[in-house]
C-alpha positions in Angstrom: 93.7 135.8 59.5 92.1 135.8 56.5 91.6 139.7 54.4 92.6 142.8 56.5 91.9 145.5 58.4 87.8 145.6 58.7 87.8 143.1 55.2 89.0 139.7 57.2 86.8 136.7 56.5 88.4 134.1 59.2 90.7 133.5 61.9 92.7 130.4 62.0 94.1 129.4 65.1 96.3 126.5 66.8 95.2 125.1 69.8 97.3 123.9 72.5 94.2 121.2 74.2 91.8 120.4 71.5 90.7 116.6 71.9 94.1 116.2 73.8 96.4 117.4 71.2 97.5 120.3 69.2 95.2 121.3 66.2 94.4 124.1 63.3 91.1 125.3 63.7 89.6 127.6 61.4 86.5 130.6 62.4 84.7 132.7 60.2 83.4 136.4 61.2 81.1 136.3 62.8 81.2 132.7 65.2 80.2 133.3 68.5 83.2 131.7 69.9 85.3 134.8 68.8 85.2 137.0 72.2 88.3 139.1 70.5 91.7 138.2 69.2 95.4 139.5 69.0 97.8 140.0 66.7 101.6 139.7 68.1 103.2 143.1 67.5 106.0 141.5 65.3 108.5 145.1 65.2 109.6 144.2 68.5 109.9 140.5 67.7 113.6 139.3 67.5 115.4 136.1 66.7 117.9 136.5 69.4 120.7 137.8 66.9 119.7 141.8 68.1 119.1 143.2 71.8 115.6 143.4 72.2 114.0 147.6 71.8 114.1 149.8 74.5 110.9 149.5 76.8 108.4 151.7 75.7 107.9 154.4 79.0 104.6 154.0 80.6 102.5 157.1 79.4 101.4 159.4 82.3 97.9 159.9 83.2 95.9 162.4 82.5 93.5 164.3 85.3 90.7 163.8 83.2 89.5 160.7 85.0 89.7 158.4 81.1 91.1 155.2 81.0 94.9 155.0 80.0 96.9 152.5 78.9 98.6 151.1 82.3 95.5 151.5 84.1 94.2 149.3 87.1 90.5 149.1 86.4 87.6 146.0 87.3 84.9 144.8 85.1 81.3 146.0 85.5 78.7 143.0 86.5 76.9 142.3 83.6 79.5 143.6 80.9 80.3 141.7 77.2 83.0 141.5 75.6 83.6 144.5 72.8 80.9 144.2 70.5 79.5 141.1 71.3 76.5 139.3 73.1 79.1 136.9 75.2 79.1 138.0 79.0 82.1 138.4 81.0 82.4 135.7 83.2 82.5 136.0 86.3 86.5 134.9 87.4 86.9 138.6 85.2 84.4 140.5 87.2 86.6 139.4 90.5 89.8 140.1 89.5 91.6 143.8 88.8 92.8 143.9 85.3 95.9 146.4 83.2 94.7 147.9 80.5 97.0 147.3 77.4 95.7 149.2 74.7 92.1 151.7 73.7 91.3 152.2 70.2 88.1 154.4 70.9 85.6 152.9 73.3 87.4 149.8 72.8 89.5 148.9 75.5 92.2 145.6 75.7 92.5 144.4 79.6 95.3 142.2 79.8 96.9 140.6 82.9 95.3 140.6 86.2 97.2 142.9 89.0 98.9 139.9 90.5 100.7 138.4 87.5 98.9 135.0 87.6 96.4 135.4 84.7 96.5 136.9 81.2 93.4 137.0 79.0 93.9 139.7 76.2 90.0 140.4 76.7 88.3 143.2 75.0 85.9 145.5 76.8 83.9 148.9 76.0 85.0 151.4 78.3 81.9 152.6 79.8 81.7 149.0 81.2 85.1 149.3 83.2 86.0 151.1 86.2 89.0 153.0 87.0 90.6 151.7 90.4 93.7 152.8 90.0 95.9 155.2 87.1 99.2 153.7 85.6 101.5 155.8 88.2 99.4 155.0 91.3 98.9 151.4 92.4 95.4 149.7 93.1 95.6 147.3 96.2 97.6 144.5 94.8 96.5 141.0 96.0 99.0 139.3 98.1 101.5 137.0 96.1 103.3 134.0 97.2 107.4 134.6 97.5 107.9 130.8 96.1 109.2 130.0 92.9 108.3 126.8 91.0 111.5 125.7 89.3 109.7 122.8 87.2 111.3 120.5 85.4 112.5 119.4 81.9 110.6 117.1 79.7 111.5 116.1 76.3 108.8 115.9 73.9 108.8 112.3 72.1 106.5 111.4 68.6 102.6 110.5 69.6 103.3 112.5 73.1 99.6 114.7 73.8 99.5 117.4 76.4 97.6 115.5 78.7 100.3 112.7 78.7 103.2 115.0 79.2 101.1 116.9 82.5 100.8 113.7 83.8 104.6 112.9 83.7 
């Protein structure tokens, strides 16, 4: 990212499936193809060498009926993302979602209930609603019990994405 805090110019991103390879891609403030981004929280980051931090303890609700972090909550029909004019699609409106962080009406759903989709999406708050607090479960969707073990593939020079999902 280019500048900080509300000064950044540009995002610059890599790409794991652009044109079938991996690629840089630069966008200025402003594109419409920025729905929100993240930043990794790099205190918690190790290079093996030291345990990893304690788990921070998942805040208890308050009665107030607000959003807190750890909440289950779905997407309103016809929400945007945060601060834009880009419509939640509709895979997001069917799902429930955790919410991992608020900074004022700005609120950061994360995975879905079930595990099987992250999408770090921002969302104002008066377009979610609250199906479920962070010590009381929504409905969870039925998982499967089986475990993909995949396999190992070594990456060789020239190899694209495309090519090593097709191996």
């Amino acid at each position: 990212m280019q500048g900080s805090g509300q000064n950044w110019t540009s995002v610059t991103t890599i790409e794991g499936n652009s044109n079938d390879q991996v690629s840089r891609s630069t966008y200025r403030k402003g594109n419409s193809i920025l729905a929100g981004f993240g930043r990794p929280k790099w205190s918690v980051v190790t290079d093996g060498s030291t345990p990893d931090p304690a788990p921070t303890p998942t805040p208890t609700p308050t009665p107030t009926g607000t959003i807190q972090v750890g909440d289950k909550v779905k997407v309103k029909t016809g929400a945007k993302y945060y601060n834009t004019n880009i419509t939640i699609p509709q895979f997001v409106l069917n799902d429930t979602w955790i919410v991992l962080s608020i900074s004022g009406n700005r609120v950061v759903i994360n995975k879905n209930i079930s595990g099987s989709m992250s999408i770090m999406s921002p969302v104002a708050a008066e377009d979610l609603i609250l199906e479920g607090t962070a010590s009381a479960p929504a409905n969870p969707i039925p998982t499967s019990p089986t475990i993909d073990s995949g396999k190992t593939y070594t990456v060789k020079s020239g190899d694209s994405f495309w090519r090593i999902a097709s191996e």
